[in-house]
C-alpha positions in Angstrom: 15.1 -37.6 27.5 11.4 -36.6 28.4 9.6 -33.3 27.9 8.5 -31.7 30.8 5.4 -31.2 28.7 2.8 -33.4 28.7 1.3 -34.3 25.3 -2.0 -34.6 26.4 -2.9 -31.7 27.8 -5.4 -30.0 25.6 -4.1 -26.7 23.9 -4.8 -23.8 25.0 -6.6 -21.2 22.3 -4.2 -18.5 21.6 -5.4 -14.7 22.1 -4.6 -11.6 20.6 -2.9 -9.4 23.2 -3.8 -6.0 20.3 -7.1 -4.4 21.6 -7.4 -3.8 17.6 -9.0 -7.2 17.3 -11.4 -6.3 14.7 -10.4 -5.8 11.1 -10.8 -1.5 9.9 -13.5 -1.0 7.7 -11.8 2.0 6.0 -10.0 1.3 2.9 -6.6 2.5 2.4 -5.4 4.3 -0.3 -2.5 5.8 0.2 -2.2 9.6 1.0 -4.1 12.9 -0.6 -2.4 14.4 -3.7 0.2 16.8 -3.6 -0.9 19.8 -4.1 0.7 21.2 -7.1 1.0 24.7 -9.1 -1.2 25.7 -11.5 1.2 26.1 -14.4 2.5 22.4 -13.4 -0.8 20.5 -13.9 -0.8 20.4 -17.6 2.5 19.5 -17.8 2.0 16.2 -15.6 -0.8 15.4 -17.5 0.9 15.1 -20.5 3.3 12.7 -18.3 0.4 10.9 -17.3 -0.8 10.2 -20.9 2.7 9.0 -21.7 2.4 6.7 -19.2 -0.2 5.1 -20.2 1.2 4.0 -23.0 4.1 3.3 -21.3 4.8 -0.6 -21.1 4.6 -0.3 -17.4 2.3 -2.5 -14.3 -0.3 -0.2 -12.6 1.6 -0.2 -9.9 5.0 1.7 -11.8 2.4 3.9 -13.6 1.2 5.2 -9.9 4.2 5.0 -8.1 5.9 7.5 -11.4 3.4 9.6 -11.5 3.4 10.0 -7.7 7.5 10.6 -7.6 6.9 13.3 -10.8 4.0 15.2 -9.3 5.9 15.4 -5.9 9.6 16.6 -7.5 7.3 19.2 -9.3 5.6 20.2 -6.2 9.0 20.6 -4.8 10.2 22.8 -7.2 7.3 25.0 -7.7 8.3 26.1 -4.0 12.2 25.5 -4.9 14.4 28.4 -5.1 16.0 27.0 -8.3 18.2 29.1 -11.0 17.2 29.3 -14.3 14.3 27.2 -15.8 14.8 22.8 -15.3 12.2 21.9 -17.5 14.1 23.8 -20.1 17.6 24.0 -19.8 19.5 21.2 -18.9 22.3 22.4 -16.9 19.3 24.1 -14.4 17.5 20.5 -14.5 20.9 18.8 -13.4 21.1 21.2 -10.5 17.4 21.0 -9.3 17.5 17.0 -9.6 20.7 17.0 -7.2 19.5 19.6 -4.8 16.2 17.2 -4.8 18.3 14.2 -4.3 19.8 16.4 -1.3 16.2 17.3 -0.4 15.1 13.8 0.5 18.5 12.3 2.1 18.7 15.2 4.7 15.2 16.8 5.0 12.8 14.0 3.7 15.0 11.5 5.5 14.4 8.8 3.1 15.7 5.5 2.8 17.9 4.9 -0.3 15.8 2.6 -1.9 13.0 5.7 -2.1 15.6 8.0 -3.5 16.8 5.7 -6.4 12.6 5.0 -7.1 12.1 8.6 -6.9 15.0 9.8 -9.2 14.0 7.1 -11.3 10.4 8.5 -12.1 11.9 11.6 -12.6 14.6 10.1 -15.2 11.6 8.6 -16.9 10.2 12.3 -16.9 
């Protein structure tokens, strides 16, 4: 059965429909820091020196130090009993109502949850 479609015609040079035809100039990279308390900075730079001698890519070493800095933010404005960094019952609860955090407020998908509680297992 023949094509409607004739082979010869010559083809046709196919546009871009996007007005965004040009490529950006700005370079990406990624969102500001969170900002985070004053008594919490030290303390994530120790985890920042761990990881780098952590046997981690780049990439893990960012995306850690990104999940830590932003569970820390989280709790410096938490209303949290008793001290996580210190006592472990207190950090069990503040990880869970973080895990609760990101599923209903945060709306994250599951995949950022587990990364996220990952980092802050590696904490």
């Amino acid at each position: 059965m023949a094509s409607e479609n004739a082979l010869n015609q010559p083809r046709q040079r196919r546009r871009s429909t996007s007005e965004n035809t040009r490529p950006s100039l700005a370079r990406h990279r990624g969102a500001a820091g969170t900002p985070l308390a004053p008594s919490l900075v030290g303390l994530l730079e120790e985890y920042r020196a761990e990881l780098d001698r952590a046997p981690l890519s780049p990439e893990s070493r960012r995306t850690y130090l990104s999940k830590v800095r932003q569970f820390l933010t989280w709790l410096g404005a938490a209303a949290v009993e008793g001290d996580p960094l210190i006592d472990a019952a207190a950090r069990d609860w503040a990880v869970r109502d973080y895990r609760s955090h990101l599923q209903a407020v945060a709306k994250a998908a599951p995949a950022t949850v587990n990364g996220a509680l990952a980092a802050i297992d590696d904490f």
